[in-house]
C-alpha positions in Angstrom: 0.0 0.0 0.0 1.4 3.6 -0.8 2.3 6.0 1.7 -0.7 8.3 2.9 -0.1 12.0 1.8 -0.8 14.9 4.0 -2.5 16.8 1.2 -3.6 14.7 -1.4 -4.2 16.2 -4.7 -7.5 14.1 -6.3 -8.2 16.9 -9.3 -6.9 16.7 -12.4 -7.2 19.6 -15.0 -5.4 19.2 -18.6 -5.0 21.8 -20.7 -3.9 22.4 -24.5 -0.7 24.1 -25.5 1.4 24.6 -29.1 4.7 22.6 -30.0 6.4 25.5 -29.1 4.5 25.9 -25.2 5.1 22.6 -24.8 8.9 22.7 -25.3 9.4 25.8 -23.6 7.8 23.6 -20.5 10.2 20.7 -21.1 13.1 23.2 -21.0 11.8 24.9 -18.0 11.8 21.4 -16.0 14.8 20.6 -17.1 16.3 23.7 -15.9 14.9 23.5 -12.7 14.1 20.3 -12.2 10.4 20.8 -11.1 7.6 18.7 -12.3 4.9 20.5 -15.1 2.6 20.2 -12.0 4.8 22.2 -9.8 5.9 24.6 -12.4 1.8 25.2 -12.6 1.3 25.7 -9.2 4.0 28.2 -9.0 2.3 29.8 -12.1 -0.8 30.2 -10.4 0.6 31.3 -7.0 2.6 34.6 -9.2 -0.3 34.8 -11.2 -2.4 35.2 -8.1 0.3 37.6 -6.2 0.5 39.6 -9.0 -2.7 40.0 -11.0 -3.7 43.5 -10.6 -0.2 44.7 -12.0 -0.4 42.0 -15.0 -4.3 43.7 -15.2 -2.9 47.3 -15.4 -0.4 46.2 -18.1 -3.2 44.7 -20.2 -5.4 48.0 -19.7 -2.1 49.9 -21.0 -1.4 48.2 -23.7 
């Protein structure tokens, strides 16, 4: 039987990207060394932290 996890993660959410997305991924795990799911989590946390300047940037666009 596997280990139990404090925080089990149950959902699963796929998304589509372009050959060119997808291997700038690849080389950003490579770099670092991070899964895809951690490099999305860590996506979403900046995202999060930092959406209303990324909103004002948009608007100046």
């Amino acid at each position: 039987m596997g280990r139990m996890r404090e925080n089990p993660r149950y959902n699963v959410i796929s998304m589509r990207v372009s050959d060119e997305e997808r291997e700038h991924l690849e080389n950003l795990v490579d770099q670092t060394h991070l899964s895809v799911s951690d490099i999305m989590r860590e996506a979403m946390e900046y995202f999060s932290a930092n959406y209303g300047k990324i909103e004002l940037q948009r608007k100046a666009a």
